[in-house]
C-alpha positions as CSV (number, residue, x, y, z in Angstrom):
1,X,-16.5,3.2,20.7
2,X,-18.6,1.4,18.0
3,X,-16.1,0.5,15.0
4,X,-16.4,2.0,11.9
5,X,-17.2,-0.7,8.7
6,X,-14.3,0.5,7.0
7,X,-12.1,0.0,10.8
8,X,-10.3,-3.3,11.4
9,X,-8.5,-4.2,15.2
10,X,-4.7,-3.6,14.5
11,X,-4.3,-1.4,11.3
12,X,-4.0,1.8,11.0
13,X,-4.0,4.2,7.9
14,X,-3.2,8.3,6.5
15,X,-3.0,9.7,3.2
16,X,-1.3,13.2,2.2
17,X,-0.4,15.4,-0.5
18,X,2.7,15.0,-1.4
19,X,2.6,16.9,-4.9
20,X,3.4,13.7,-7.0
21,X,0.0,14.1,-8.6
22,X,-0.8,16.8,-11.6
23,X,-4.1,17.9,-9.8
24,X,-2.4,18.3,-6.2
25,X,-4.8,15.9,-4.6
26,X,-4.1,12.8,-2.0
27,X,-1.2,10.6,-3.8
28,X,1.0,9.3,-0.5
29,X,-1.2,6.4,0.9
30,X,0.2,4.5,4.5
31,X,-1.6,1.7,6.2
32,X,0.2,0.1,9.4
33,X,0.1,-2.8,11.3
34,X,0.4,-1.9,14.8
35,X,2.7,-5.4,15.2
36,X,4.4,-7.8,13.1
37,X,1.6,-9.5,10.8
38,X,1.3,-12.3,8.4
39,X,1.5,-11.0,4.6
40,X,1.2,-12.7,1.1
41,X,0.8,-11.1,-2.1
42,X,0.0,-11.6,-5.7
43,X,1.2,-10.1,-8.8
44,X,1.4,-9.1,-11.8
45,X,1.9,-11.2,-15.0
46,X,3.2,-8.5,-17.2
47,X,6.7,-8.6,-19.0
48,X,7.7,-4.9,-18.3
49,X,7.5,-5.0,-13.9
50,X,8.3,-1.7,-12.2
51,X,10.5,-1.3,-9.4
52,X,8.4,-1.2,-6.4
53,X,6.7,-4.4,-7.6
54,X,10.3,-5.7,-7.6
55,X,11.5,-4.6,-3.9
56,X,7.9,-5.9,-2.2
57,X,8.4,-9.4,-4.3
58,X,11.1,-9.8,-2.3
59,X,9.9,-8.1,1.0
60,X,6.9,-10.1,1.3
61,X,9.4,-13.6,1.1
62,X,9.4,-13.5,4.6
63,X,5.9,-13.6,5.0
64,X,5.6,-10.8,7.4
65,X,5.2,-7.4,7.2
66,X,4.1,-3.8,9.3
67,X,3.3,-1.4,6.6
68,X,2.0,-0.1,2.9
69,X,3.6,2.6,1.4
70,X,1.6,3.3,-2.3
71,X,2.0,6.5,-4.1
72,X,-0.4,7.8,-7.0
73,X,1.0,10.3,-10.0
74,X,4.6,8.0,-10.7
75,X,4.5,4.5,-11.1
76,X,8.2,4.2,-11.3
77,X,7.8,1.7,-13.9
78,X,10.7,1.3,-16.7
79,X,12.7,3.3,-14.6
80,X,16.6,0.5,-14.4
81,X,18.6,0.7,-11.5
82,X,17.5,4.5,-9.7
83,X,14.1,3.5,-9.9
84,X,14.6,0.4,-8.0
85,X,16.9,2.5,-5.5
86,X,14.2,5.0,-5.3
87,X,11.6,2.3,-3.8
88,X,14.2,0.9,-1.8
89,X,14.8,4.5,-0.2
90,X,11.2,5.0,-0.1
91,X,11.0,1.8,1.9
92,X,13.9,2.9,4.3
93,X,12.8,6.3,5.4
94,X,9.0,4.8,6.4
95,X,10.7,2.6,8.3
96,X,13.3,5.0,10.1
97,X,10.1,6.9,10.8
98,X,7.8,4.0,12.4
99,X,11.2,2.1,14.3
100,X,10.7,-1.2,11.9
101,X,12.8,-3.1,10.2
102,X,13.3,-1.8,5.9
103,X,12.3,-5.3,4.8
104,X,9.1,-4.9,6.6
105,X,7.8,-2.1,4.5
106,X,5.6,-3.2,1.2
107,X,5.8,-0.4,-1.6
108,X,3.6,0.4,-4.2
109,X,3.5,3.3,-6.9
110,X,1.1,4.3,-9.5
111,X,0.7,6.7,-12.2
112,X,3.3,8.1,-15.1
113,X,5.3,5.5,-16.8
114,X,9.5,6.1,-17.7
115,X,9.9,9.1,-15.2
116,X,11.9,9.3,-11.9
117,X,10.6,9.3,-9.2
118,X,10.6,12.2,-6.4
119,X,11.8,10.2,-3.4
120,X,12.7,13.7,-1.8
121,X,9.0,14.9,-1.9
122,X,7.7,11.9,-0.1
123,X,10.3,12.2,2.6
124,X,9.3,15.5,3.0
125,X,5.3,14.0,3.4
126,X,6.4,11.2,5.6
127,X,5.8,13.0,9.1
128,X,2.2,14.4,8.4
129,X,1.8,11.0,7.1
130,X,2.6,9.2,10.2
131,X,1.2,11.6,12.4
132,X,-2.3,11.3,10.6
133,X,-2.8,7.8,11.0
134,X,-5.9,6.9,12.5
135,X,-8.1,3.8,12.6
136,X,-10.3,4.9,10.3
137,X,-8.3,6.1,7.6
138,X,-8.6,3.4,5.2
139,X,-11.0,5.1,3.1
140,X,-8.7,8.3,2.6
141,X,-5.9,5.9,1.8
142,X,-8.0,4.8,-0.7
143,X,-8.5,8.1,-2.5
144,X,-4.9,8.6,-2.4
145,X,-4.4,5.7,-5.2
146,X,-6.3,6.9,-7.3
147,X,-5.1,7.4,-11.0
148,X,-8.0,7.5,-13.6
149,X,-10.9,5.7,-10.8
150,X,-13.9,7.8,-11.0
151,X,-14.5,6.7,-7.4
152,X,-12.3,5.2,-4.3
153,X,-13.1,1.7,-4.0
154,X,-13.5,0.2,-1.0
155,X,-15.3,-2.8,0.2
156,X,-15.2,-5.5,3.7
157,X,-16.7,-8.1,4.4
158,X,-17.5,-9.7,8.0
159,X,-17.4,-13.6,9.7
160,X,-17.2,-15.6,12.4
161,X,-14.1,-18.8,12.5
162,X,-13.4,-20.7,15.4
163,X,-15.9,-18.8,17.4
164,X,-14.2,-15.4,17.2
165,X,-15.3,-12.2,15.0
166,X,-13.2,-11.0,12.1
167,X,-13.1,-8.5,9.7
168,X,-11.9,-8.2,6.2
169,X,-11.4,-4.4,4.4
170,X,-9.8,-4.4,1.4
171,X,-8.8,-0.9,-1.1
172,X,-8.4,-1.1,-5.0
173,X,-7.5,0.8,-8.1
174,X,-7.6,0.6,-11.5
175,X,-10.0,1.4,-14.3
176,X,-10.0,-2.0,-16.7
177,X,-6.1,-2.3,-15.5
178,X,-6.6,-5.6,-15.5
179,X,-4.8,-7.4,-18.3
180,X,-2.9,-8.8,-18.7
181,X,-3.2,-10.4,-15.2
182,X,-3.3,-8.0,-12.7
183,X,-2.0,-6.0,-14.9
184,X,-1.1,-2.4,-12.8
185,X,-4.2,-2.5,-10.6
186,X,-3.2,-2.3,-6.9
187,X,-5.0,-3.6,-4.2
188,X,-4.5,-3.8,-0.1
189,X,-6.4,-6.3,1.9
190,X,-5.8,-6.4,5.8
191,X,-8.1,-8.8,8.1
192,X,-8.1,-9.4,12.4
193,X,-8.4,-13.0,11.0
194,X,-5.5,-15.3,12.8
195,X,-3.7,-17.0,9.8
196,X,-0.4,-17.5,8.6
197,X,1.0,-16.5,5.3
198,X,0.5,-19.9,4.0
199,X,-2.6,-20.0,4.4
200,X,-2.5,-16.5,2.7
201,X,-1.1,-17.8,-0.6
């Protein structure tokens, strides 16, 4: 099978409706690594940090990780204690579902500001979401995060260290959510390139 440019060896991805969105379109975006992978991540500057950004700060400590969790129509941002509770949750029924660890699930969320958010409805998702992953699913993932994008955005890049292929796919959203840094832009990069989360930072 010729791979796909938006395919890379070892990761998987699915999006659903999970009616978190106003417009009932993809909001519930997975990607998966099919084993234990090396993870770093960079974030936001911005005094006001919502919960999910919170749980995968600590998450990604460990410098490893199996899977993405985003969701588009709540960022669950400004939300105290249940918020951060609700991203935890979120975090511990993917992984009941894929048979990994809690602390290896990275979360994400997007969208309205100061409401809770409807941990119930993504349960209810999470089985169509795991049974749709596919290797080439990165691009629906990507539609999923959308908020205000006019378009999914999606872009790789390909190279050649220490004599062996790799691949580098990487999803984005946000419409001048840039400032202050990062501001509440989200973006997932996965690679078949062998390094370590050092090397990541």
């Amino acid at each position: 099978m010729q791979q796909s440019e938006y395919m890379v060896q070892g990761f998987k991805a699915s999006a659903v409706k999970a009616g978190l969105k106003k417009d009932k379109g993809l909001d519930l975006a997975l990607i998966v690594s099919e084993k234990e992978t090396a993870v770093a991540g960079v974030f936001t500057t911005n005094k006001v940090v919502a919960a999910p950004v919170i749980l995968t700060r600590e998450h990604i400590k460990s410098g490893r990780a199996r899977a993405i969790i985003a969701n588009a129509g709540n960022a669950n941002a400004c939300t105290g204690k249940a918020g951060f509770d609700d991203a935890r949750r979120t975090a511990e029924l993917l992984a009941d579902k894929l048979g990994i660890g809690s602390d290896e699930v990275l979360v994400a969320s997007t969208g309205v500001i100061g409401q809770p958010l409807n941990v119930d409805r993504i349960a209810q998702a999470l089985p169509a979401l795991v049974e749709r992953l596919s290797l080439d699913g990165i691009p629906t993932a990507a539609r999923a995060i959308m908020t205000t994008d006019s378009f999914a955005k999606v872009s790789h890049f390909e190279g050649h260290a220490g004599g062996r292929p790799y691949r580098i796919l990487g999803v984005a959203k946000g419409a001048g959510m840039i400032m202050p840094n990062m501001a509440t832009m989200l973006c997932f990069i996965v690679s078949d390139i062998r390094i370590d989360s050092n090397d990541l930072n």
